[in-house]
N, C-alpha and C positions, 0 to 999 in steps of 0.2 A: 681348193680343197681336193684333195685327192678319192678317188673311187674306191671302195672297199674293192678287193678283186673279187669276183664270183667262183666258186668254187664249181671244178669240168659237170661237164654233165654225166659223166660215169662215174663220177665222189659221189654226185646226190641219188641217181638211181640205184647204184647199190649201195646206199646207206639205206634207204627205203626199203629194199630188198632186204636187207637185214633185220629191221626194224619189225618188218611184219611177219617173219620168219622167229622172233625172237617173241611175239605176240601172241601167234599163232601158238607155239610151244608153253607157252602161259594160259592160255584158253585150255588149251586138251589136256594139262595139269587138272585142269579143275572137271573135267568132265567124271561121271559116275557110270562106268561102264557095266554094263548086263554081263550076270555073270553063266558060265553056259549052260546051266539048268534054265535058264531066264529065258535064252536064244532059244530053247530046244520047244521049250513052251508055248513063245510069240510065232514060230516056225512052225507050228501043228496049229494052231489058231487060226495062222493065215491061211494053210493048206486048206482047212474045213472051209472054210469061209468062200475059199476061190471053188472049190466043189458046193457047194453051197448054191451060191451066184453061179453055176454052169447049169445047172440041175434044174435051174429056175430059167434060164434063157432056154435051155434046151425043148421043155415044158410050154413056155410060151410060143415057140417057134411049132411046134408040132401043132398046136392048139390052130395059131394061125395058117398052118399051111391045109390042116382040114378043113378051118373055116373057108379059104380062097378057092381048094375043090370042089367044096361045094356051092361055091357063090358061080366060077365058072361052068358047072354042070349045069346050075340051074337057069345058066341066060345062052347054054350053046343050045339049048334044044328048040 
């Protein structure tokens, strides 16, 4: 009985390459893109937010660095 031949290995990788390229471009068909009033919105949301979260570290770090001077003052003397 004879052997089917196999088909090179650069038919099947780029069939693959093709295939998921062709996939890929069916996927982001279907995607729902933000439209840019949408982006301009999520963009000042996260701006607040990242000032926010700095505002709060910053605040904590000040807090701690008086509490540590005065922990060092009170055990140099």
């Amino acid at each position: 009985m004879a052997e089917a031949k196999k088909e090179n290995w650069f038919k099947r990788t780029w069939g693959k390459v093709r295939k998921y390229f062709r996939e890929l471009r069916s996927e982001l068909k279907k995607v729902v893109w933000p439209t840019p009033q949408q982006v301009g919105k999520n963009t000042l949301i996260v701006a607040a937010c990242v000032v926010v979260v700095g505002v709060f570290i910053w605040l904590f770090d000040f807090v701690a660095r008086i509490g540590i001077d005065a922990l060092i003052q009170a055990f140099a003397k």
